[in-house]
Each structure stands twice: as C-alpha cells, then as structure tokens.
Biopython code that builds the backbone (N, CA, C, O; Angstrom):
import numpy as np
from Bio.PDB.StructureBuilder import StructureBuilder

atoms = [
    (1, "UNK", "N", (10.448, 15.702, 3.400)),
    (1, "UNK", "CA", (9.992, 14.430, 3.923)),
    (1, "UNK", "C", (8.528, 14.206, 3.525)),
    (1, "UNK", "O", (7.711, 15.123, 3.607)),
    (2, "UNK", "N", (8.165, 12.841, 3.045)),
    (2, "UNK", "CA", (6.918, 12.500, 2.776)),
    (2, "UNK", "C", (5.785, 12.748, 3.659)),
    (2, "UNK", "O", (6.017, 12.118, 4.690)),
    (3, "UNK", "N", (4.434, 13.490, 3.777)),
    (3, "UNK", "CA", (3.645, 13.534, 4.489)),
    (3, "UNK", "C", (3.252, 12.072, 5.026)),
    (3, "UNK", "O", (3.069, 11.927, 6.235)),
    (4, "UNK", "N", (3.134, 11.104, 4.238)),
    (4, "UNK", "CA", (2.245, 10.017, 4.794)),
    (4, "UNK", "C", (3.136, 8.591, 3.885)),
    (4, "UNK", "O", (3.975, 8.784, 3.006)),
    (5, "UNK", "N", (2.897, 7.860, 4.146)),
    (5, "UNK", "CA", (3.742, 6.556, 3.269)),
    (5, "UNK", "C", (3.093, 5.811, 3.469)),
    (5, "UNK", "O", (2.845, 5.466, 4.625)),
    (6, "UNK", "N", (2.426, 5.129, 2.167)),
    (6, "UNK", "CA", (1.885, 4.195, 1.385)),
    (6, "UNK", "C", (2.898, 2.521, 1.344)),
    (6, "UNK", "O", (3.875, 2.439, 0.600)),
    (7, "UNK", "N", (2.562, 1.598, 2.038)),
    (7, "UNK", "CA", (3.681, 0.266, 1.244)),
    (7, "UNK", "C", (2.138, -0.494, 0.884)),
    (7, "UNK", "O", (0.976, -0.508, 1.290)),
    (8, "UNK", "N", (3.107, -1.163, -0.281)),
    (8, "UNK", "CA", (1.812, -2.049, -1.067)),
    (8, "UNK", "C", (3.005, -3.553, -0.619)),
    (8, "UNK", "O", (4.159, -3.395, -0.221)),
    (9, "UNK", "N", (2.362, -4.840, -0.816)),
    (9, "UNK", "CA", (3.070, -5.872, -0.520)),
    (9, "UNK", "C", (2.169, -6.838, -1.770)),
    (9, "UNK", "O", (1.052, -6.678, -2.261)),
    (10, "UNK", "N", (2.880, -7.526, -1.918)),
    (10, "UNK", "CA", (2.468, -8.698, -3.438)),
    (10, "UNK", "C", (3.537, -10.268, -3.022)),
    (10, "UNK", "O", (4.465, -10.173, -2.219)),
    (11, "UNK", "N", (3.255, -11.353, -3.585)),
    (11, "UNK", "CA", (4.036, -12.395, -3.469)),
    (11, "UNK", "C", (5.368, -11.634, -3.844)),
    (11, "UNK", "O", (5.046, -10.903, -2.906)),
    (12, "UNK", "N", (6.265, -11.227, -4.194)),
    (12, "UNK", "CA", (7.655, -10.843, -4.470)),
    (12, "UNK", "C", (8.083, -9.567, -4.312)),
    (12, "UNK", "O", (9.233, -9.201, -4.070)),
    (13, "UNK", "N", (6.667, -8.601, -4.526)),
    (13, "UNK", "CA", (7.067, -7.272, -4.372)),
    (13, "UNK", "C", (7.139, -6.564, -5.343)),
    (13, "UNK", "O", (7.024, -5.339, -5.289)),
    (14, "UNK", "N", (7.446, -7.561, -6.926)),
    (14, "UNK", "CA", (7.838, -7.175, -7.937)),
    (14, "UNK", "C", (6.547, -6.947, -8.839)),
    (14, "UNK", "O", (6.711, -6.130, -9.745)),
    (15, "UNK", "N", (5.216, -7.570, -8.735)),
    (15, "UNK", "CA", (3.953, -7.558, -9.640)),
    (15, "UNK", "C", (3.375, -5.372, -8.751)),
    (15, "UNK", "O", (2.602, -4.644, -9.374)),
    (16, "UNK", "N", (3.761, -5.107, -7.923)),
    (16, "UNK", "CA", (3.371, -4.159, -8.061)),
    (16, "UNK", "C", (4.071, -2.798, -7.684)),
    (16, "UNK", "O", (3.750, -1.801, -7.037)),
    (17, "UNK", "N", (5.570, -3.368, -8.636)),
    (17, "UNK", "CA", (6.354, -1.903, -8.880)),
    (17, "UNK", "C", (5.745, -0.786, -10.012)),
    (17, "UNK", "O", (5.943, 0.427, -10.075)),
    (18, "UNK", "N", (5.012, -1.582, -10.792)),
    (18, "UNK", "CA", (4.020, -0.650, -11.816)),
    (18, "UNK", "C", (3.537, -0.071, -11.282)),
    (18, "UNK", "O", (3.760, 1.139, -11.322)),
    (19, "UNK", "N", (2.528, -0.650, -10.418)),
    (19, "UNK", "CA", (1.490, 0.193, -9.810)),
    (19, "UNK", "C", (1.919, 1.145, -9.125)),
    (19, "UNK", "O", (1.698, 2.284, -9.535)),
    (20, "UNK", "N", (2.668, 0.942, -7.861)),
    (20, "UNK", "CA", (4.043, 2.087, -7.491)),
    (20, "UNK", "C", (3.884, 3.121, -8.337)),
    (20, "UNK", "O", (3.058, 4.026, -8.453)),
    (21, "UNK", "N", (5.019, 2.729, -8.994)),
    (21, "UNK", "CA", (5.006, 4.250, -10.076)),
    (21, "UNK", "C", (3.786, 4.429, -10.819)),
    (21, "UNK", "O", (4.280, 3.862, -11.794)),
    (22, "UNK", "N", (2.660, 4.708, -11.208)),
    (22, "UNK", "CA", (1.549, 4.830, -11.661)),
    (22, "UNK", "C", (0.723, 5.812, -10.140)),
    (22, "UNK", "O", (0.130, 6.887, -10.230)),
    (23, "UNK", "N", (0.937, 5.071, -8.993)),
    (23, "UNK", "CA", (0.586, 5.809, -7.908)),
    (23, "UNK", "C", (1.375, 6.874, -7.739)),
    (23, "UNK", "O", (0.757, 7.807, -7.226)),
    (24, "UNK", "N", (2.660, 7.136, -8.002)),
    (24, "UNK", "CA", (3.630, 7.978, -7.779)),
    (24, "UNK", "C", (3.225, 9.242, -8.435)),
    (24, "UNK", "O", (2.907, 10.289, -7.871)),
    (25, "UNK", "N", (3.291, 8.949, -9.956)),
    (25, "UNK", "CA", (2.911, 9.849, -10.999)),
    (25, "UNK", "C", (1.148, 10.574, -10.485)),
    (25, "UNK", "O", (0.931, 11.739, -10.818)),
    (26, "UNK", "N", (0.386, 10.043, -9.951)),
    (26, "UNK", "CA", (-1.177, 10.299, -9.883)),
    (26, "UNK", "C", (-0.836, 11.196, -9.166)),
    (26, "UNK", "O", (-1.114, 12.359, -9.457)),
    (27, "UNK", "N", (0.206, 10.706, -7.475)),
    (27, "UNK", "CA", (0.520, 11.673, -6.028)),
    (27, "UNK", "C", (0.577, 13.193, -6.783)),
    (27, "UNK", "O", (-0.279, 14.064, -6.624)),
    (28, "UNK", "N", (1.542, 13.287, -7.472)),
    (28, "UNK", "CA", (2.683, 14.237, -7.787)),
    (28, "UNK", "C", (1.498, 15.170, -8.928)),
    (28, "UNK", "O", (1.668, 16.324, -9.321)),
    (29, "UNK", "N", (0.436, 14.344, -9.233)),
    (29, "UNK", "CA", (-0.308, 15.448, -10.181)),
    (29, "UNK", "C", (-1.455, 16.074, -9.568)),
    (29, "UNK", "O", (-1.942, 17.142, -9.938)),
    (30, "UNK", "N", (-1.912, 15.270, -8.495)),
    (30, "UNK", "CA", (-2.194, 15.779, -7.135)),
    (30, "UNK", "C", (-1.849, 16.870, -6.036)),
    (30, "UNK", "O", (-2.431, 17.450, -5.120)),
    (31, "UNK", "N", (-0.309, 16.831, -6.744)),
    (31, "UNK", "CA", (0.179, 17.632, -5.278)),
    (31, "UNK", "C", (0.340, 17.272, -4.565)),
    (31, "UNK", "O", (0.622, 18.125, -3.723)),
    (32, "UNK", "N", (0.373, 16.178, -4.147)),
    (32, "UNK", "CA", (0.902, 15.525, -2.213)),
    (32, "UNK", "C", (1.816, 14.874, -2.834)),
    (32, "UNK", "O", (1.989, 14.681, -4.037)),
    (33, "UNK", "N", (2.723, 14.362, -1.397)),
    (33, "UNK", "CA", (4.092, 14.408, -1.065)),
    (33, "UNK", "C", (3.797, 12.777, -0.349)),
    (33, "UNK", "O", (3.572, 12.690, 0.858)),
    (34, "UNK", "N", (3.823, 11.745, -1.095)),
    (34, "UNK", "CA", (3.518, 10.711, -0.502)),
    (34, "UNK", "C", (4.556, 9.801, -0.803)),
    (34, "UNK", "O", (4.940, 9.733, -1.971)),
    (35, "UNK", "N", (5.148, 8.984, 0.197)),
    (35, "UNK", "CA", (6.486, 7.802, 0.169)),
    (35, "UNK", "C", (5.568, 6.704, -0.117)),
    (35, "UNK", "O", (4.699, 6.422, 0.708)),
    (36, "UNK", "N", (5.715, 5.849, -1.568)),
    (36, "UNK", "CA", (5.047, 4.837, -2.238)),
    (36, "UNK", "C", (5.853, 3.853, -2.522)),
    (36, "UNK", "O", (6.763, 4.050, -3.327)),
    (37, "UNK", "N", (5.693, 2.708, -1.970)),
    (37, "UNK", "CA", (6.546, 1.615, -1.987)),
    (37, "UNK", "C", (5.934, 0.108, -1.854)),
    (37, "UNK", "O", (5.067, -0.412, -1.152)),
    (38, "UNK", "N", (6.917, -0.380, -2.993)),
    (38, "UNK", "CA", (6.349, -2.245, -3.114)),
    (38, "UNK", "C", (7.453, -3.371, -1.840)),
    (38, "UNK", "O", (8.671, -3.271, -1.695)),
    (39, "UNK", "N", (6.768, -4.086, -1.301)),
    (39, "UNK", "CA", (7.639, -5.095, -0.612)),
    (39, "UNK", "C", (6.865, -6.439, -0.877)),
    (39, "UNK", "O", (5.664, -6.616, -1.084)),
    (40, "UNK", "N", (7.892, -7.323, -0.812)),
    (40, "UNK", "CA", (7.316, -8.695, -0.626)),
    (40, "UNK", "C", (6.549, -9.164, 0.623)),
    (40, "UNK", "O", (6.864, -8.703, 1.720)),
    (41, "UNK", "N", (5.660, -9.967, 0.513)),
    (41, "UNK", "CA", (4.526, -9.992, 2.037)),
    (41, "UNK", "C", (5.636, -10.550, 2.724)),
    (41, "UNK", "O", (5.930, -9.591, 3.438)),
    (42, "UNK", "N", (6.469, -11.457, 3.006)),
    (42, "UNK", "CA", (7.643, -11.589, 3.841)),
    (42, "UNK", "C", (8.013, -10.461, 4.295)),
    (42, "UNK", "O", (8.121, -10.923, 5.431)),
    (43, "UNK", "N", (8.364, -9.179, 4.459)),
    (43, "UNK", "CA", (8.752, -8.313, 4.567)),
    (43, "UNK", "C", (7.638, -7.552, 5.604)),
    (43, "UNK", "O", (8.014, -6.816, 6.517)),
    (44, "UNK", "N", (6.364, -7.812, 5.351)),
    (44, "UNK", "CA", (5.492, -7.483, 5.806)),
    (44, "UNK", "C", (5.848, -7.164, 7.792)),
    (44, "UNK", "O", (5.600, -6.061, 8.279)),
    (45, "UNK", "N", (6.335, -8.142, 8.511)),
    (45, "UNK", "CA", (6.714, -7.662, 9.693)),
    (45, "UNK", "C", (7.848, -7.064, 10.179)),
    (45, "UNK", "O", (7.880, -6.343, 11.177)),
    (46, "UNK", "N", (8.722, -7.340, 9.525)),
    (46, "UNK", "CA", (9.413, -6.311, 9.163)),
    (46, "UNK", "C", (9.386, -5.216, 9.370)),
    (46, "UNK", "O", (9.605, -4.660, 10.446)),
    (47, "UNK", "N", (9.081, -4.695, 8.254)),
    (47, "UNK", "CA", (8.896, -3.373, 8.058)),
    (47, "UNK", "C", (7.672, -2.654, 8.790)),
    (47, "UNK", "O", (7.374, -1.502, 8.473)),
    (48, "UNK", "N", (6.799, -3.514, 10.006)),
    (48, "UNK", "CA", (5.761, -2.847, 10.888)),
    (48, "UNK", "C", (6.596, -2.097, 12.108)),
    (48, "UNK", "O", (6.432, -1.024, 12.688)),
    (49, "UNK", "N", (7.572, -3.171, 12.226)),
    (49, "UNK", "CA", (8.661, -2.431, 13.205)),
    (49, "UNK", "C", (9.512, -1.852, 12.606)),
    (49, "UNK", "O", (10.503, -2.140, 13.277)),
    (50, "UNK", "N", (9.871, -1.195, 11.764)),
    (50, "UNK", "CA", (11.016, -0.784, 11.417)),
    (50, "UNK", "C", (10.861, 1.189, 11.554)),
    (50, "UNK", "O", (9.829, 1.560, 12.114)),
    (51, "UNK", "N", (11.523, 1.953, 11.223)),
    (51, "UNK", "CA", (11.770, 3.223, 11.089)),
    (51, "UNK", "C", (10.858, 3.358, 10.548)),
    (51, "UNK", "O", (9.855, 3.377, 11.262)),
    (52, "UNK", "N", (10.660, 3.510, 9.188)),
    (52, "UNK", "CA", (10.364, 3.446, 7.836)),
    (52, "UNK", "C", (8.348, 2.452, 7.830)),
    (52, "UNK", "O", (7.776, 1.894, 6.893)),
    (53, "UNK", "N", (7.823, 2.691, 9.509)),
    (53, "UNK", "CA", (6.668, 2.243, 9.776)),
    (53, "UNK", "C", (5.759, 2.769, 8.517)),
    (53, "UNK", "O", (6.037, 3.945, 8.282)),
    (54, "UNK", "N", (4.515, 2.121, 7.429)),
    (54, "UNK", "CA", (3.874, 2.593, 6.622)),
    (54, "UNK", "C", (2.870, 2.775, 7.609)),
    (54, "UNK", "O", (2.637, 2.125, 8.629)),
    (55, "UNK", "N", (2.028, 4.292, 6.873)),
    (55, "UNK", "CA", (0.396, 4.830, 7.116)),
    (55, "UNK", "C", (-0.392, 4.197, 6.999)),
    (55, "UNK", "O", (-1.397, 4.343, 7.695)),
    (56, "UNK", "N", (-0.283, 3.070, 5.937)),
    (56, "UNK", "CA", (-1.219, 2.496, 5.608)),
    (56, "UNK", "C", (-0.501, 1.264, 4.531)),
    (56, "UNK", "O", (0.607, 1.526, 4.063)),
    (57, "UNK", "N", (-1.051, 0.168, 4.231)),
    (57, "UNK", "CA", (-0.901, -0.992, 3.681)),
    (57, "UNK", "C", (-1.804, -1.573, 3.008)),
    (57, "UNK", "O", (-2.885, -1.500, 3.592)),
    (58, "UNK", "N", (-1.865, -2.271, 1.769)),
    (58, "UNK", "CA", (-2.311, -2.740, 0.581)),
    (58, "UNK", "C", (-1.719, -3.890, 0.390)),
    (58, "UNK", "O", (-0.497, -4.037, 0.401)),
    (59, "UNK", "N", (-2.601, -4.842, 0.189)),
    (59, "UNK", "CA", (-2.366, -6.015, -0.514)),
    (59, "UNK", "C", (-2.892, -6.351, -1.941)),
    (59, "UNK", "O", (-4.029, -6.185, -2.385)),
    (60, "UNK", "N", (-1.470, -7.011, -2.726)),
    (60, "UNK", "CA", (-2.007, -7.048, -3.905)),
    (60, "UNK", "C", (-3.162, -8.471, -3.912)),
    (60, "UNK", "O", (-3.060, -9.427, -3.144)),
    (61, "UNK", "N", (-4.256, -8.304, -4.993)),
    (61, "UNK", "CA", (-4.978, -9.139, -4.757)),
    (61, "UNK", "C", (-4.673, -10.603, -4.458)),
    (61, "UNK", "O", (-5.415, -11.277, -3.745)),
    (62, "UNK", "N", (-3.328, -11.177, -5.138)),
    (62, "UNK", "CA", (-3.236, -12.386, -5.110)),
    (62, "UNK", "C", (-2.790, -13.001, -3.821)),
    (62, "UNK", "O", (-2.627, -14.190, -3.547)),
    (63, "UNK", "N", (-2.629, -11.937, -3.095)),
    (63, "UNK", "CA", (-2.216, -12.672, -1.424)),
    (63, "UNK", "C", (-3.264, -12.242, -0.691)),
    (63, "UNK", "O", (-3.115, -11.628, 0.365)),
    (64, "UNK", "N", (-4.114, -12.462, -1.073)),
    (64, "UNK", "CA", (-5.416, -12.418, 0.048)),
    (64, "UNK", "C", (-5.772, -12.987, 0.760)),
    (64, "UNK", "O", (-6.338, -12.622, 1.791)),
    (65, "UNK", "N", (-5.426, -14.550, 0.240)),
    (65, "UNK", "CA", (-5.336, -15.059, 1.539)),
    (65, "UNK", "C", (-5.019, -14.931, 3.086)),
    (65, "UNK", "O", (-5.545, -15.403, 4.094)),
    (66, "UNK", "N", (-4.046, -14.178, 2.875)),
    (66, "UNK", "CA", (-2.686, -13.496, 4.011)),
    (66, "UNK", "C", (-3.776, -12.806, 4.435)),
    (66, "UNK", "O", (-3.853, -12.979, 5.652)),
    (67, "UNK", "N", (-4.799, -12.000, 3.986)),
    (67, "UNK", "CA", (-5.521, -10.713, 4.874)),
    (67, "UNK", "C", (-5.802, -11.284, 6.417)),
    (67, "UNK", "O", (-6.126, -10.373, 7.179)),
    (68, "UNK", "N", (-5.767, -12.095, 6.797)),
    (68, "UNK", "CA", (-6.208, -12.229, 8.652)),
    (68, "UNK", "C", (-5.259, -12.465, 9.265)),
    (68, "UNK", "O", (-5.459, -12.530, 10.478)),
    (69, "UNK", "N", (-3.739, -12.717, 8.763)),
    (69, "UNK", "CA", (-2.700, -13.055, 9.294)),
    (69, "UNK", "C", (-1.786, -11.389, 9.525)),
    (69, "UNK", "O", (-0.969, -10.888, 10.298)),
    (70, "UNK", "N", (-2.614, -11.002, 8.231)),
    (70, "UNK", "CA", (-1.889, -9.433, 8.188)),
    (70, "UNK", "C", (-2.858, -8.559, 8.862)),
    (70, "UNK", "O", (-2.394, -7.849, 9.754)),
    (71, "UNK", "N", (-4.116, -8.473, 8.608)),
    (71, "UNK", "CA", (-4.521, -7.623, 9.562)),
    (71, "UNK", "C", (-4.413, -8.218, 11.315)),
    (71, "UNK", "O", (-5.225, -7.614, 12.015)),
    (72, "UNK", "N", (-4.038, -8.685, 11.665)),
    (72, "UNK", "CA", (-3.579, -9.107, 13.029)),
    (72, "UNK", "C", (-2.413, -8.019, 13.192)),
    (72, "UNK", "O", (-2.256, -7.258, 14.147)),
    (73, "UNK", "N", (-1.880, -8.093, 12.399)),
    (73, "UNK", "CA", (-0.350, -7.646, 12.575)),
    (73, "UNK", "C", (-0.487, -6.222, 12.644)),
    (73, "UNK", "O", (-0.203, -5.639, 13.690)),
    (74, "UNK", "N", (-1.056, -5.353, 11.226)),
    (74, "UNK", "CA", (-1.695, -4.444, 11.469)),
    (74, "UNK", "C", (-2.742, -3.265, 12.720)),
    (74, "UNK", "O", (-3.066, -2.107, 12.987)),
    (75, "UNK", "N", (-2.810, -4.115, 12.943)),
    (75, "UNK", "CA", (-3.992, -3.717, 13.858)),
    (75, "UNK", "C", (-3.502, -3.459, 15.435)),
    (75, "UNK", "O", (-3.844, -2.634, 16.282)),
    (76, "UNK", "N", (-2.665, -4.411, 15.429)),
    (76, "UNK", "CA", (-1.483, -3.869, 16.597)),
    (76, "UNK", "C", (-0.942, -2.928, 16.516)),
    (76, "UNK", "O", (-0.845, -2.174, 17.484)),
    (77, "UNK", "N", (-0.336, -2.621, 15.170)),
    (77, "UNK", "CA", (0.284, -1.946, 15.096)),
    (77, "UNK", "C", (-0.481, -0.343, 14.652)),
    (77, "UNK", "O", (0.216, 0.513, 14.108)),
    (78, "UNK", "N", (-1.712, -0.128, 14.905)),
    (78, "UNK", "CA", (-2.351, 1.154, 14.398)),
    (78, "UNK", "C", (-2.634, 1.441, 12.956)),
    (78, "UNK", "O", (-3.223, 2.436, 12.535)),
    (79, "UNK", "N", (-2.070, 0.303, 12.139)),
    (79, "UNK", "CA", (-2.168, 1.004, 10.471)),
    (79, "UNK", "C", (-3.262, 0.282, 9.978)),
    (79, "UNK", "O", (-3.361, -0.933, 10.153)),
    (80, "UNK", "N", (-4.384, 1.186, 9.157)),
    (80, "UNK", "CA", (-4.854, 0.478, 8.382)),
    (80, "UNK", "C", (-4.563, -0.390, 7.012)),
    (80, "UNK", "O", (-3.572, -0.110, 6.338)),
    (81, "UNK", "N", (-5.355, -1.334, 6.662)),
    (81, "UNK", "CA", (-4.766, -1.818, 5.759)),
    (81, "UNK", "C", (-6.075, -2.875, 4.927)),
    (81, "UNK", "O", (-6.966, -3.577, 5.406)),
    (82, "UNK", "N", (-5.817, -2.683, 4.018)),
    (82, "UNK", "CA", (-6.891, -3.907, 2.961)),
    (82, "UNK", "C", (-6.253, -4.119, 1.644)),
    (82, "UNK", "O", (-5.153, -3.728, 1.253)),
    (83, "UNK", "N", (-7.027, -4.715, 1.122)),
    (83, "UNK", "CA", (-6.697, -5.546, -0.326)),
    (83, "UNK", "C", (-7.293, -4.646, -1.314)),
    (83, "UNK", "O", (-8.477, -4.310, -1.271)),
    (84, "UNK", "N", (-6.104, -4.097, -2.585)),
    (84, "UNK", "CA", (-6.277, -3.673, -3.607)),
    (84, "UNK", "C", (-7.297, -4.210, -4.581)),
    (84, "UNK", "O", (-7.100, -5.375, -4.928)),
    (85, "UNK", "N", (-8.302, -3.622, -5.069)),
    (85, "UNK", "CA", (-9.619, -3.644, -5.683)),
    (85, "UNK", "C", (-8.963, -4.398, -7.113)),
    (85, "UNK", "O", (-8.249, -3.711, -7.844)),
    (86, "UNK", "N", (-9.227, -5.740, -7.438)),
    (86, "UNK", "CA", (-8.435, -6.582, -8.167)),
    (86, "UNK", "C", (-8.991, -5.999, -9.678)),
    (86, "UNK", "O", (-8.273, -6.243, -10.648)),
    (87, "UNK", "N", (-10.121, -5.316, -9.871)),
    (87, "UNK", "CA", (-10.458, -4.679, -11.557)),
    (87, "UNK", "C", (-9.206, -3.565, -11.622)),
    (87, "UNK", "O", (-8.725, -3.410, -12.744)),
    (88, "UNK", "N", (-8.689, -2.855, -10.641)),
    (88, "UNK", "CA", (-7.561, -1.473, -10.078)),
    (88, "UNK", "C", (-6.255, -2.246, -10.985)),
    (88, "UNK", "O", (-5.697, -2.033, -12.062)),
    (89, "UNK", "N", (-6.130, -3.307, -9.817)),
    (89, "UNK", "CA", (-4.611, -3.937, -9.909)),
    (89, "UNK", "C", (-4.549, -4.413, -11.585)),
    (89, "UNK", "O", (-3.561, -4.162, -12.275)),
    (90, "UNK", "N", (-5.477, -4.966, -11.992)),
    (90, "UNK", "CA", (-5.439, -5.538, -12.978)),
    (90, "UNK", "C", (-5.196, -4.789, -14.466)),
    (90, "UNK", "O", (-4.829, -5.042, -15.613)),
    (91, "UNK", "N", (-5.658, -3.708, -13.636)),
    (91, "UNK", "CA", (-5.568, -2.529, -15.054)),
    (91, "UNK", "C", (-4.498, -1.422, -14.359)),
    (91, "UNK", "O", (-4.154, -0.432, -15.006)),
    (92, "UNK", "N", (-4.112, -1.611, -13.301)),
    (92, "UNK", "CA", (-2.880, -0.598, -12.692)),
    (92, "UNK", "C", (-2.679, 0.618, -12.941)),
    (92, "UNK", "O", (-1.702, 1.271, -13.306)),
    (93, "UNK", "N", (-4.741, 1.052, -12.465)),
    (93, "UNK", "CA", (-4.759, 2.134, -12.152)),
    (93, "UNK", "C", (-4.410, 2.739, -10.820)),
    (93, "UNK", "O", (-4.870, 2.279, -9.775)),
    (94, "UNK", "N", (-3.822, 3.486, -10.846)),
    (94, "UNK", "CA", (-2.984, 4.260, -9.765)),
    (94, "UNK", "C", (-3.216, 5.103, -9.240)),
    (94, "UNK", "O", (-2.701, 5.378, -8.156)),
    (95, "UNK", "N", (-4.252, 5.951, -9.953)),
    (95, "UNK", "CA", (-5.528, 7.086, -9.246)),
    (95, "UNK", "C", (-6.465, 6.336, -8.324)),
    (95, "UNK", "O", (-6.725, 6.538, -7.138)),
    (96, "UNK", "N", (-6.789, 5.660, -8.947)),
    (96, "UNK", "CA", (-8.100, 4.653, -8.171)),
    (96, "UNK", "C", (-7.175, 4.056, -6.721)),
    (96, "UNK", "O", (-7.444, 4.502, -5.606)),
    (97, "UNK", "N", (-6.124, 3.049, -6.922)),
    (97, "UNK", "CA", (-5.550, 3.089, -5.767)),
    (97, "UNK", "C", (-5.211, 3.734, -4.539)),
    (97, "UNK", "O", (-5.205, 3.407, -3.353)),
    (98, "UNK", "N", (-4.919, 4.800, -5.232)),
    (98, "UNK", "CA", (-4.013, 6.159, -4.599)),
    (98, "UNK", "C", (-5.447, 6.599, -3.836)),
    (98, "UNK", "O", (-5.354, 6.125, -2.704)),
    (99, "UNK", "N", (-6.475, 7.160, -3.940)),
    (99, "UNK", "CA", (-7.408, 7.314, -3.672)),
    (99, "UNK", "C", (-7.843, 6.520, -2.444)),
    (99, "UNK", "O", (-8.001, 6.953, -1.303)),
    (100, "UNK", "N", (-8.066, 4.816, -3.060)),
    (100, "UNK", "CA", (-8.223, 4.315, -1.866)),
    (100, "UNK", "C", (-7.316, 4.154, -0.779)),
    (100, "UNK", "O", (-7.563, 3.397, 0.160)),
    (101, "UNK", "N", (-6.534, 4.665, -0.846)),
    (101, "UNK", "CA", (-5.347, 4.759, 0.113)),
    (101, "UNK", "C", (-5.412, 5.784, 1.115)),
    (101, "UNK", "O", (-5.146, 5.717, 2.315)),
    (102, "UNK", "N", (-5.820, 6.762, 0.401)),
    (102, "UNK", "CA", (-6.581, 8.262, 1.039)),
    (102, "UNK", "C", (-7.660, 8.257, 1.725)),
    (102, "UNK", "O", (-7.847, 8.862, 2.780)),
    (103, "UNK", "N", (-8.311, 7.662, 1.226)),
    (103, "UNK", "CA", (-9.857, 7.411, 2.108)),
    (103, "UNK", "C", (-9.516, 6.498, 3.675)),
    (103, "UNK", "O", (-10.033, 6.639, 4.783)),
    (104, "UNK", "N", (-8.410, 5.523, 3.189)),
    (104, "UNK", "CA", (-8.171, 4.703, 4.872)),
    (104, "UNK", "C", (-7.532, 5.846, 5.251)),
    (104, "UNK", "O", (-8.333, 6.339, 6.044)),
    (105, "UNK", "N", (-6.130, 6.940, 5.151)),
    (105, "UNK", "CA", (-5.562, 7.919, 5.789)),
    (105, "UNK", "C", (-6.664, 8.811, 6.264)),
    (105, "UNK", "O", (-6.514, 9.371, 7.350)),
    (106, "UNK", "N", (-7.760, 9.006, 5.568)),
    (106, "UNK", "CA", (-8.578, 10.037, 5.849)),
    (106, "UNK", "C", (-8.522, 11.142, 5.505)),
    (106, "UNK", "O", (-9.251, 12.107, 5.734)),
    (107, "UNK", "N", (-6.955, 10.927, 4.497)),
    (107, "UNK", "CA", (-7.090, 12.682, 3.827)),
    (107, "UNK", "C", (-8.028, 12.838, 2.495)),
    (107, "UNK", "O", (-7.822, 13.620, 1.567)),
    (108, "UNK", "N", (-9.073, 11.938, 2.617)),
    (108, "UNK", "CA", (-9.856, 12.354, 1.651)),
    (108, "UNK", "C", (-10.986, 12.244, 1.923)),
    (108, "UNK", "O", (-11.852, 12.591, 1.120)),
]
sb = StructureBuilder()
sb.init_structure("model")
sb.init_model(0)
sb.init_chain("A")
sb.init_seg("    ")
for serial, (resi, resn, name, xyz) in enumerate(atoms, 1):
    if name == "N":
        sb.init_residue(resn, " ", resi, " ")
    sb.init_atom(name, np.array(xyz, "f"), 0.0, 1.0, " ", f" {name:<3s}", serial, name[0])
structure = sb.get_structure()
C-alpha cells in the first residue's frame, strides 16, 4: 500500500497524465511508495470524501482560478493543497513537482 497519495486535478484530468507518470518514474527512483493520480477538477469533491481521500492536492496551472473554491474544500477536509509551479507543468518536470508535493506532506 502507498505511503502517502498525491491527486493532481486539471480541466479534464487528461493535460496532466504526463506529469503523473513523470512523477511516478521520479517516486520510484527515489524510493518511496507514493499513489499518483490525475482527476478532473469536477471530481475534486468527490474524491475529498471518498476512500481513496488524497495527502495532498495540486492544481494544474490553468484552473487557478478554482484555488479559493478548492482550498475551502480542502481545508475542511485537512489536506493541503496549491497550484503547480506553471515553468514545472509546462516543462513536466516531475522531480520538481514531486518535491513540491513533499515539502506540503512534510516528508521533506
């Protein structure tokens, strides 16, 4: 079982299945055991209640708008969460992500 789980959210879900796997590959050369996953921001409440609750949450840059509607939601719910560093997304680096993902968990 995954130590900690990562969901990233984007308009469809689909602009950051790259990044996903790019984060996946970084985890695994790392050594940690991390559940990394894309959803559509619809999905976003959802999945705050669901089983399958994420550690932490990322927005891809282009729904930023959403950040005060989502950190509301968040914040109830205990998880941190912010917006992917748009020079990161854009070049879909996945270390750099992965990282900042770590620093909100605190395992870094």
């Amino acid at each position: 079982m995954a130590e900690k789980i990562i969901m990233l959210a984007c308009s469809a879900g689909m602009s950051t299945s790259l990044l996903v796997s790019k984060m996946q590959a970084a985890a695994k050369a790392d050594g940690v055991d991390y559940e990394i996953f894309a959803k559509s921001a619809s999905e976003i409440p959802a999945q705050l209640e669901s089983d399958k609750k994420p550690d932490v949450l990322l927005l891809g840059p282009q729904i930023r708008y959403m950040f005060n509607d989502v950190k509301k939601r968040t914040d109830a719910a205990g998880i941190p969460m912010d917006i992917i560093n748009m020079s990161d997304y854009g070049m879909m680096n996945g270390e750099n992500v992965l990282q900042t993902a770590e620093k909100m968990l605190g395992d870094k």
